[in-house]
N, C-alpha and C positions, 0 to 999 in steps of 0.2 A: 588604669584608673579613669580615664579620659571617657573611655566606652563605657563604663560603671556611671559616671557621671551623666552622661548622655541618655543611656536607657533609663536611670531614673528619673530626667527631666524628660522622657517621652513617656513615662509612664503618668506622670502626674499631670502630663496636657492633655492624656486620655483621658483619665479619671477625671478631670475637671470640665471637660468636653461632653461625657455621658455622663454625669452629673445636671450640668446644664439642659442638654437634651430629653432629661426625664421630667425636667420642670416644664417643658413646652409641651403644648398638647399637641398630639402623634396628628389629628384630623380636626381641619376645621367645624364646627358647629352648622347642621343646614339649620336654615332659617326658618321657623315655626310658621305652619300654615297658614294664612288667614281664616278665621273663625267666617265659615260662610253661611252655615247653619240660620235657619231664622225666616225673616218673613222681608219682602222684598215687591218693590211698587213704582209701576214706570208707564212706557208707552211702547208700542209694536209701529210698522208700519212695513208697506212692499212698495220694492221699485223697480223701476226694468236697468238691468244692467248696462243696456247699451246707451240709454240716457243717462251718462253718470252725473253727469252735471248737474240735470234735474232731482232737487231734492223727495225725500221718500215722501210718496203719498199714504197717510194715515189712514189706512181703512178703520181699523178698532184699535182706538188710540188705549185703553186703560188693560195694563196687564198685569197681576197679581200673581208672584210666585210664594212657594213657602217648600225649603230646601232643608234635608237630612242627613245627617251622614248616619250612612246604619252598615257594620261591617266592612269598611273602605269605601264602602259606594255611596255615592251622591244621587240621593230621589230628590226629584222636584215634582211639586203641580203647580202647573199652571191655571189659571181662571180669569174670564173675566166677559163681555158681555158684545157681542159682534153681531146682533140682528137676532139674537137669543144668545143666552148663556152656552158657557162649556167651561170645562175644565178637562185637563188631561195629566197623569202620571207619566214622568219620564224617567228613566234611568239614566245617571250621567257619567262618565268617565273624565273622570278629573286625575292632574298629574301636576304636582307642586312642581314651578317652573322660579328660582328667582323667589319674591316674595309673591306673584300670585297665583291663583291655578286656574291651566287651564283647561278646557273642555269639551266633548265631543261627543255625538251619537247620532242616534240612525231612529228615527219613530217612525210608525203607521198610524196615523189620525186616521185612517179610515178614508173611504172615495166622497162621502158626500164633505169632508173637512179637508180633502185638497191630499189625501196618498202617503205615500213617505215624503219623512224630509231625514235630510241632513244636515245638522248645526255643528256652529263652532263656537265658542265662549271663554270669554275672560274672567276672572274674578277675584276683586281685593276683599278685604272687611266693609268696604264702603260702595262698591260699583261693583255690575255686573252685565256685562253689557257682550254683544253677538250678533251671527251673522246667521241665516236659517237660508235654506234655497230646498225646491220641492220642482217637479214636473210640471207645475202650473206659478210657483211663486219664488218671487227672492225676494228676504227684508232683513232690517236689522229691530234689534231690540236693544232697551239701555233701561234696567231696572236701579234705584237705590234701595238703603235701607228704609222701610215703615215706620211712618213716627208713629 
């Protein structure tokens, strides 16, 4: 009777136990990406590395993005106005990290706009800021949103 009684009290702390465990959720929720989509307005600048100290010198302080997502992927162009206009299309590879994503790729501006660069990038709903370095340049960027 003892073991009759035992296995029914171990049966109902099963059953009460996956009972409970089916009310929990099995995986946490990731966290929704920040909306980066949109139009975005800041300042560029290059600096030499070996002077860290020295703060970046603003060649063409005004830069103008406006960001896509089409397919998983992140387009951007950028614009804006450094001894003549330009603007350039980049492809971005972006990767939800935490609540922000972040960023990386590889362009060719071409020889007369300074070659390939390599950037890297952060980005919330609110800021969007990065580091770019080329054969001839290294600078950072810090874009907001556009009012």
């Amino acid at each position: 009777m003892k073991i009759l009684t035992s296995l029914a009290s171990l049966c109902f702390v099963l059953l009460l136990g996956s009972a409970t465990l089916a009310q929990t959720p099995a995986a946490q929720a990731k966290p929704a990406a920040p909306e980066i989509a949109g139009e975005w307005t800041g300042t560029w600048g290059v600096y030499s590395p070996a002077q860290g100290t020295t703060p970046p010198k603003d060649i063409c302080k005004k830069l103008d993005a406006k960001i896509e997502l089409k397919d998983g992927v992140y387009l951007a162009s950028f614009e804006g106005d450094c001894g003549g206009t330009y603007k350039y299309s980049i492809k971005m590879e972006g990767r939800l990290v935490g609540k922000v994503v972040m960023f990386k790729g590889t362009t060719d501006l071409g020889a007369k706009d300074g070659g390939v660069f390599d950037w890297i990038g952060r980005a919330t709903d609110k800021e969007f800021v990065g580091f770019f370095t080329s054969a001839f340049y290294t600078g950072t960027f810090n874009l907001a949103r556009a009012k």
